[in-house]
N, C-alpha and C positions, 0 to 999 in steps of 0.2 A: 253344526259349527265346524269351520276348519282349523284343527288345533297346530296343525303345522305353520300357520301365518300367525298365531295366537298372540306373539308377543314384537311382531314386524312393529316396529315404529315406537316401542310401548318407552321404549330408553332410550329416546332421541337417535337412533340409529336404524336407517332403514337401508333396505339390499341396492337400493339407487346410490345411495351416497357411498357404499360401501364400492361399487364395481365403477365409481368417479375417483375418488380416491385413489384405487390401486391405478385406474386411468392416467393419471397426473403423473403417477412415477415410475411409468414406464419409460425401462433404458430407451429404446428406439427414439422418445417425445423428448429427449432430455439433453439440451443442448449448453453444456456448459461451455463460458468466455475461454478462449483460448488461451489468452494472455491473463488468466489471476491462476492463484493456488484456493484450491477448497477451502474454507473456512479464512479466505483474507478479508480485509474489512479494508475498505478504501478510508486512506488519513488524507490525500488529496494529491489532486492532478494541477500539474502546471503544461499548459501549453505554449509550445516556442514557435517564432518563425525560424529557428535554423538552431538544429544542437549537433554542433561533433560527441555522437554518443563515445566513441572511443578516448578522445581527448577528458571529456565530461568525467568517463567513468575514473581515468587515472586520477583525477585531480582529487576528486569525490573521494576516490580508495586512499591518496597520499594522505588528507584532510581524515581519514574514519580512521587510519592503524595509528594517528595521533589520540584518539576517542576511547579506545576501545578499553583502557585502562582509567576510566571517570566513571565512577567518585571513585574505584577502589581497583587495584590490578585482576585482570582477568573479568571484567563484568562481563564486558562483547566478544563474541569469535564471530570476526569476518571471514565470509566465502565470497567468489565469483559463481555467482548460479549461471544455468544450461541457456539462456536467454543473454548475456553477459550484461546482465545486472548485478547489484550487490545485494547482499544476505547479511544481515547483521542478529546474533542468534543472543538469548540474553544469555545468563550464567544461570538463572533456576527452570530454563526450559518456556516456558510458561508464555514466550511469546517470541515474536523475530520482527524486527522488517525488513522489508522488501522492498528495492529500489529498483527500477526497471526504467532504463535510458532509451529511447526511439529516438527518429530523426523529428519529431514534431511534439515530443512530449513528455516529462518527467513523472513518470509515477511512484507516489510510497505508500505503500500497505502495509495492516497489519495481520502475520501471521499469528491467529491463538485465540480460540475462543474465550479463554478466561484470563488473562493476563493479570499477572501481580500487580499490587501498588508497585512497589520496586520498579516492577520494568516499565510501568507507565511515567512515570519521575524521569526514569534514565530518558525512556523515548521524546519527553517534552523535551531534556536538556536535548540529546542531538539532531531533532528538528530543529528546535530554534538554531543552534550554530550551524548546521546544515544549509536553514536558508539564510544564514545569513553569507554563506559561503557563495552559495546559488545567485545569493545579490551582488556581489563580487566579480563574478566571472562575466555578469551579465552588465555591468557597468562599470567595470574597469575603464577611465579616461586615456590610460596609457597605450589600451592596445585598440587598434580601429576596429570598427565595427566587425568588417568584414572577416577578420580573422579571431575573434570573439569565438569561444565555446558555446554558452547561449544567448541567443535572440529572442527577445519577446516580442510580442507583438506589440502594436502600440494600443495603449497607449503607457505600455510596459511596467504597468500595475503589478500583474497577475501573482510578485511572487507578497507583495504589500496586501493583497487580497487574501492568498493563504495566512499570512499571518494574523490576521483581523479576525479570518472566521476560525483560528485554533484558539484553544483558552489562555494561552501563556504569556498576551498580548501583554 
């Protein structure tokens, strides 16, 4: 009898799965998204035909340092992150998000794997005013198309879609 294999497989663990396993998370095989942060969770994507990210972001920042003190003073600390998105970090740590402005697409995520009731509350209020801000910019009558911060596509749903698939409808 070979008592060195004696107990291979005997607890659902066998040397195949074990040298698969370490296989899977090797650095070299491990290609993380360029564009997120470790542990973000996508709240959702809007894709535009045309976003002046630079315009976008100040309007966005002028609209969030009005925010940042709802429901109570000091809940948000806004940054400009290394990508020149914006960072909106809550008050008990516990979560952020992350807005990141391209020429074709508005992303927000969130940062924190466990996030508060609290910060989930605060997050629905400034999504919902958020797009509805993003509905604004994107349909203002006043200013022609062509000089518009964003463009949707048509049939220029996309920001009525996010809203429908978030719960705060």
């Amino acid at each position: 009898m070979d008592f060195g294999n004696f107990f291979n497989g005997a607890f659902g663990n066998d040397g195949d799965k074990d040298q698969k396993l370490s296989q899977s998370f090797d650095d070299d095989d491990y290609e993380e998204d360029e564009n997120s942060y470790l542990g973000c969770t996508n709240i959702f994507t809007i894709e535009a035909k045309a976003l002046k990210a630079g315009g976008c972001r100040l309007y966005l920042s002028l609209f969030l340092v009005g925010e940042i003190n709802s429901p109570e003073r000091n809940t948000w600390k806004m940054d400009q992150n290394d990508d020149g998105g914006i960072d909106l970090y809550y008050k008990d740590t516990s979560g952020a998000m992350i807005i990141t402005l391209k020429d074709d697409e508005i992303i927000v995520n969130r940062l924190g794997s466990r996030p508060s009731m609290d910060y989930l509350m605060g997050e629905t209020a400034i999504i919902n005013h958020l797009l509805d801000q993003l509905d604004e910019i994107a349909f203002d009558n006043t200013i022609d198309e062509k000089d518009r911060l964003l463009i949707l596509h048509e049939p220029g749903d996309a920001i009525n879609i996010v809203r429908e698939s978030l719960s705060f409808n």
